[in-house]
VOLUMLUM-233346 format. One record per residue (C-alpha): x, y, z; residue number from 1; residue in three letters. Coordinates in steps of 0.25 Angstrom, whole numbers, padded with zeros to 4 digits. Each point is the difference from the previous one (the first is absolute). Example, Ala and Ser with C-alpha at 12.3 -4.5 7.8 and 13.67 -1.06 7.14 Angstrom:
// VOLUMLUM-233346
<site u="0049" v="-0018" w="0031" resi="1" resn="ALA"/>
<site u="0006" v="0014" w="-0002" resi="2" resn="SER"/>
This chain:
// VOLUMLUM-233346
<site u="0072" v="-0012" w="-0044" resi="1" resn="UNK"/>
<site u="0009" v="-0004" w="-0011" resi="2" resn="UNK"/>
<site u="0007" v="-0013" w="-0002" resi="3" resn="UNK"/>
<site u="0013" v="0008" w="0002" resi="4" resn="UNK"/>
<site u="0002" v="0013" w="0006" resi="5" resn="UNK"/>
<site u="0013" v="0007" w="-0001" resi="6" resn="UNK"/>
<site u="0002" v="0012" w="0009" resi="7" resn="UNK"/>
<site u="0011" v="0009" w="0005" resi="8" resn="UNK"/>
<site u="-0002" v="0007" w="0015" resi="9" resn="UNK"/>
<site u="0006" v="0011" w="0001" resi="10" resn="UNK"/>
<site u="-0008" v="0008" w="0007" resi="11" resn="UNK"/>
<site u="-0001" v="-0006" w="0015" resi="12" resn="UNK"/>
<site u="0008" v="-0012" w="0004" resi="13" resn="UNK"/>
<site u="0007" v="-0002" w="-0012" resi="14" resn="UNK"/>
<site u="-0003" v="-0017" w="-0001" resi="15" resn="UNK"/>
<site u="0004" v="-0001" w="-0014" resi="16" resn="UNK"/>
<site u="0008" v="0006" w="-0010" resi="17" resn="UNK"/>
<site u="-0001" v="0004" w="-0016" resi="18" resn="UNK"/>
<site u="-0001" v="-0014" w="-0009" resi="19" resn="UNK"/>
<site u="0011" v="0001" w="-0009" resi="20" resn="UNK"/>
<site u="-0001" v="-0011" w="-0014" resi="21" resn="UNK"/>
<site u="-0011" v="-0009" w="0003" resi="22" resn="UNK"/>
<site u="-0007" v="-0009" w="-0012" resi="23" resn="UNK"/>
<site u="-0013" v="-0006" w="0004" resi="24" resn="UNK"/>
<site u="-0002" v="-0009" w="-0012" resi="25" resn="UNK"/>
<site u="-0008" v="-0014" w="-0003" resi="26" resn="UNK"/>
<site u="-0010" v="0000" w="0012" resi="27" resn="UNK"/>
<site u="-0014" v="0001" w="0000" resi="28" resn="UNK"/>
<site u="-0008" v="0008" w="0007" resi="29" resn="UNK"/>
<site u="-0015" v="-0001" w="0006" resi="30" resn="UNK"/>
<site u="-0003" v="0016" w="-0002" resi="31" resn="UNK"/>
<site u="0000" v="0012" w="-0010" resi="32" resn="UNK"/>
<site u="0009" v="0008" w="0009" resi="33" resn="UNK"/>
<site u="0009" v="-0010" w="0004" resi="34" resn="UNK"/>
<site u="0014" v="0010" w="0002" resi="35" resn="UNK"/>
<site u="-0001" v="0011" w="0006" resi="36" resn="UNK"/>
<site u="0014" v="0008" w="0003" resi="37" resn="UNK"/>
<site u="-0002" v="0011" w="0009" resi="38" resn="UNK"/>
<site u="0010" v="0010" w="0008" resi="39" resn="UNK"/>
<site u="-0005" v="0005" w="0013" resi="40" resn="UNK"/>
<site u="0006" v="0014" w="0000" resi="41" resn="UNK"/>
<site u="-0011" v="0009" w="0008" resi="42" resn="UNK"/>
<site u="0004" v="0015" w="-0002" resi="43" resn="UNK"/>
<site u="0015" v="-0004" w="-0005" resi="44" resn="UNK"/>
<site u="0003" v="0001" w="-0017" resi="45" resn="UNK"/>
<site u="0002" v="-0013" w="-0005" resi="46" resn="UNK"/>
<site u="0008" v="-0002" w="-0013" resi="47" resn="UNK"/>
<site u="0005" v="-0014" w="-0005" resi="48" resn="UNK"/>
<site u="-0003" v="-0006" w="0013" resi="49" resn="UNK"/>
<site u="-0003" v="-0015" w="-0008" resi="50" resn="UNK"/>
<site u="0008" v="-0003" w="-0014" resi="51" resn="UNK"/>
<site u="0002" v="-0010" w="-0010" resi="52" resn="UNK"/>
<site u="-0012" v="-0008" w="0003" resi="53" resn="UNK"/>
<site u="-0005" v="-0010" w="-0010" resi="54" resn="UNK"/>
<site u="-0012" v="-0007" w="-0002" resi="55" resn="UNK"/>
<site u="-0003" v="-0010" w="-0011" resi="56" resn="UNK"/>
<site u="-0005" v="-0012" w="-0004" resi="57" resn="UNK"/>
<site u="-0011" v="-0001" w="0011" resi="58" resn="UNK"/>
<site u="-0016" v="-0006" w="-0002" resi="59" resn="UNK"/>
<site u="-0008" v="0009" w="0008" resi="60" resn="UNK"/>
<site u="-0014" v="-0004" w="0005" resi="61" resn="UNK"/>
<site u="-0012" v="0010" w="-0001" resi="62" resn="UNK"/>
């Protein structure tokens, strides 16, 4: 699993919603695959469900 996880669920129960201008910036993280952004959209068209997301400046471990 990564360090951070960023979903949408809008297929079921709809617990979260689209992430909208997010910075990760100056952490350091324990993994290759440390942020993984994701919508859950099961049989539904998904367009622009995540935006403005930037990610710098991060040490990431092997």
């Amino acid at each position: 699993m990564p360090d951070i996880f960023i979903s949408c669920d809008c297929n079921d129960w709809y617990e979260s919603g689209p992430c909208r201008n997010l910075e990760i910036f100056n952490n350091t993280f324990s993994k290759k695959n440390a942020v993984k952004l994701e919508p859950i959209c099961v049989n539904k068209p998904v367009k622009d469900v995540h935006r403005n997301i930037k990610i710098y400046d991060n040490e990431i471990g092997e």
